[in-house]
C-alpha positions in Angstrom: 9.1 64.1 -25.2 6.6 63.7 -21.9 3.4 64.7 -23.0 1.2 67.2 -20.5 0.0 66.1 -17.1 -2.9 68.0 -16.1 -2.5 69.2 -12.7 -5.7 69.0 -11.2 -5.5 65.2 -11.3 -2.0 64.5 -12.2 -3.0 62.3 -15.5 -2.3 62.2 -18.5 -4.8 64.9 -20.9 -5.5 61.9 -23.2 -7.1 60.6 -20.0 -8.7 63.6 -19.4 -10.1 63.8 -22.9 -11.7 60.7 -22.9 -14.2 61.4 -20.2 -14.0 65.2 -21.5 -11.9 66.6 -18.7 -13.7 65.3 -15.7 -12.3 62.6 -13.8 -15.4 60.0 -12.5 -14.4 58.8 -9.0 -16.9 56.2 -7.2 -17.6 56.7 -4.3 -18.4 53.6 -1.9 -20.5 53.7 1.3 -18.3 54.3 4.1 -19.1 50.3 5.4 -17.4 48.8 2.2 -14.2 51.0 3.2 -13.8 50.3 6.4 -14.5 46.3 7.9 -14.9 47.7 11.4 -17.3 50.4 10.7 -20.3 48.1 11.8 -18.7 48.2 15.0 -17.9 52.1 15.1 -21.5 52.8 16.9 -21.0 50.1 19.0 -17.4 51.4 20.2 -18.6 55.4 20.4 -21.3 53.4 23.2 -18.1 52.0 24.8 -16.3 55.3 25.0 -19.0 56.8 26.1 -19.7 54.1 28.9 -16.2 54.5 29.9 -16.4 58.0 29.7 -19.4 58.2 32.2 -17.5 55.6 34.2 -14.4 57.8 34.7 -17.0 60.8 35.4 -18.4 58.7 38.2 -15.2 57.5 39.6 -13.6 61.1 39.9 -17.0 62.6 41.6 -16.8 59.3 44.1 -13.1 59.9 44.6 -13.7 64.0 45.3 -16.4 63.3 47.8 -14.3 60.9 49.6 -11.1 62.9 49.3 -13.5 65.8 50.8 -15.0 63.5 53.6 -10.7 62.2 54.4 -10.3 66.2 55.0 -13.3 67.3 57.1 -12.0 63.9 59.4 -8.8 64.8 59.0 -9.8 68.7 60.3 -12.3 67.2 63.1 -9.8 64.9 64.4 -6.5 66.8 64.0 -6.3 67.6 67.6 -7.2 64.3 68.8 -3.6 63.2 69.8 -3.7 66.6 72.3 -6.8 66.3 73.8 -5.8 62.5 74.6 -2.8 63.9 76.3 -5.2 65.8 78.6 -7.5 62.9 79.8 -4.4 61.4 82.5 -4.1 64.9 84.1 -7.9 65.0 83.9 -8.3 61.8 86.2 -5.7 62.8 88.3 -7.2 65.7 89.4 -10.6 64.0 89.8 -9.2 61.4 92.2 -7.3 64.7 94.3 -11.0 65.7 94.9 -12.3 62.3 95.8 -9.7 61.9 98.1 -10.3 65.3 99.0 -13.9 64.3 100.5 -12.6 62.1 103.0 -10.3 64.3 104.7 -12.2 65.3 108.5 -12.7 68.4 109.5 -10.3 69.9 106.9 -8.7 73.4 107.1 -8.9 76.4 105.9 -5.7 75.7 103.6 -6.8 72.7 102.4 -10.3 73.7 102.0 -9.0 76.5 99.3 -6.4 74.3 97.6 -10.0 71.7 97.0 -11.4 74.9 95.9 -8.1 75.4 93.4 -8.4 72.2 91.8 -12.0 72.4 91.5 -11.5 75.1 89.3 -8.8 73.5 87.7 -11.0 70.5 86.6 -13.8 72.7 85.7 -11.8 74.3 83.3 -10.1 71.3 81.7 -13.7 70.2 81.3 -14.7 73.6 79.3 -11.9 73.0 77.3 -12.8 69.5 76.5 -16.5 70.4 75.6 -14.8 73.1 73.5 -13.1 71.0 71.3 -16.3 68.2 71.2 -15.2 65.7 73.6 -18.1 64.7 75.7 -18.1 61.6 78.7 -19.3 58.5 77.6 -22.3 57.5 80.2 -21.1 54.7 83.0 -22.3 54.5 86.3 -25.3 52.5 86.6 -25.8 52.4 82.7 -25.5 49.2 80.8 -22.6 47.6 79.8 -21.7 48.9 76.0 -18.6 46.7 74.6 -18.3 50.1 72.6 -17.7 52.1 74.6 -17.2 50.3 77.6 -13.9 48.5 79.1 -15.1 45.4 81.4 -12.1 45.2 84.0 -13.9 42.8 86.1 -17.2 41.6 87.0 -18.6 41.6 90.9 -21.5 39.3 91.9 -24.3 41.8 93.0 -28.2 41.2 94.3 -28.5 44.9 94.0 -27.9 45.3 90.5 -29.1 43.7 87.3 -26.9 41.4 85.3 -24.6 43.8 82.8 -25.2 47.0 84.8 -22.1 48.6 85.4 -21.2 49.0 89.1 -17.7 51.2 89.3 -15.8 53.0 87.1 -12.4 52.8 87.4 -11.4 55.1 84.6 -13.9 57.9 82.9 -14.3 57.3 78.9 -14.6 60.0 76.4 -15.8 60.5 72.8 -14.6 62.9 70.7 -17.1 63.9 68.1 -19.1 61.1 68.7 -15.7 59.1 68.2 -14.1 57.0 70.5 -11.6 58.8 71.9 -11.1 56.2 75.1 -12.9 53.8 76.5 -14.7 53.6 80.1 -12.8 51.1 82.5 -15.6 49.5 84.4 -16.6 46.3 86.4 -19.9 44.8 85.7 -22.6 43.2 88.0 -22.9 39.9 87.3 -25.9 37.5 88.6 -24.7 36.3 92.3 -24.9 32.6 92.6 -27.0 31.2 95.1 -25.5 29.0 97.7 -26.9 25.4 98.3 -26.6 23.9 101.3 -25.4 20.4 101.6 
């Protein structure tokens, strides 16, 4: 026959007896039990570096995902307004070729008055959607902004001063939208005489 376990501890009750029913556990400090428990502070620090580290990464990655969207919003119609520019300079050179015509009539005098209208209203529209004219005539050569097409030997202008623009620039939002196609005064040389 099996003698009686007691069920609270699952021994024998001549265990139990001897220590008068009360079992004696020891309890060891929690650094005997585990070997890596020295190193348990430490590795909460490195969590909690990580953690701080992932923190930082997501609130750099939001801002720049926010800063991609507000670009992406400013310079969604970009492609369109670049479209626009060509038809722009073509109605600019109409008019300068306008001015030359003598003694022009009446017919031709309202179709100049047409396309001045025209022009002015492509150029609301551009300053309506932030596209401004990048500064050329006379100003100084900016490889920024500026496209040199060719230089011209000048006494009347300073070395690196723009002298003609071939083709009006354009920034949109203070971005390069296109460049200004210039030529650039360049120091004449003088002659020597032989």
């Amino acid at each position: 026959m099996e003698e009686p376990r007691d069920p609270g501890t699952g021994r024998d009750d001549d265990d139990s007896a001897e220590t008068g029913g009360f079992q004696e556990e020891t309890l060891e400090p929690a650094s005997s039990a585990d070997p890596h428990s020295g190193s348990s502070g430490e590795e909460a620090d490195q969590w909690k570096e990580k953690y701080i580290r992932l923190l930082a990464d997501f609130d750099n990655y939001r801002k720049r995902m926010g800063r991609e969207q507000e670009d992406s919003r400013k310079f969604a119609n970009e492609s369109l307004l670049k479209s626009f520019l060509p038809i722009l300079d073509n109605l600019e050179r109409a008019l300068f070729h306008f001015e030359k015509v003598d003694s022009p009539s009446s017919e031709v005098k309202a179709l100049v008055e047409g396309v001045k209208l025209t022009e002015k209203q492509f150029l609301e529209l551009l300053e309506k959607n932030h596209v401004t004219r990048i500064p050329a005539q006379g100003e100084v050569f900016d490889p920024n902004v500026h496209e040199a097409m060719g230089f011209s030997p000048s006494v009347d202008h300073k070395e690196g001063t723009i002298v003609d623009v071939y083709q009006q620039g354009y920034l949109l939002q203070g971005r390069l939208l296109r460049p200004s196609l210039v030529t650039v005064a360049q120091k004449k040389e003088e002659e020597t005489g032989s």
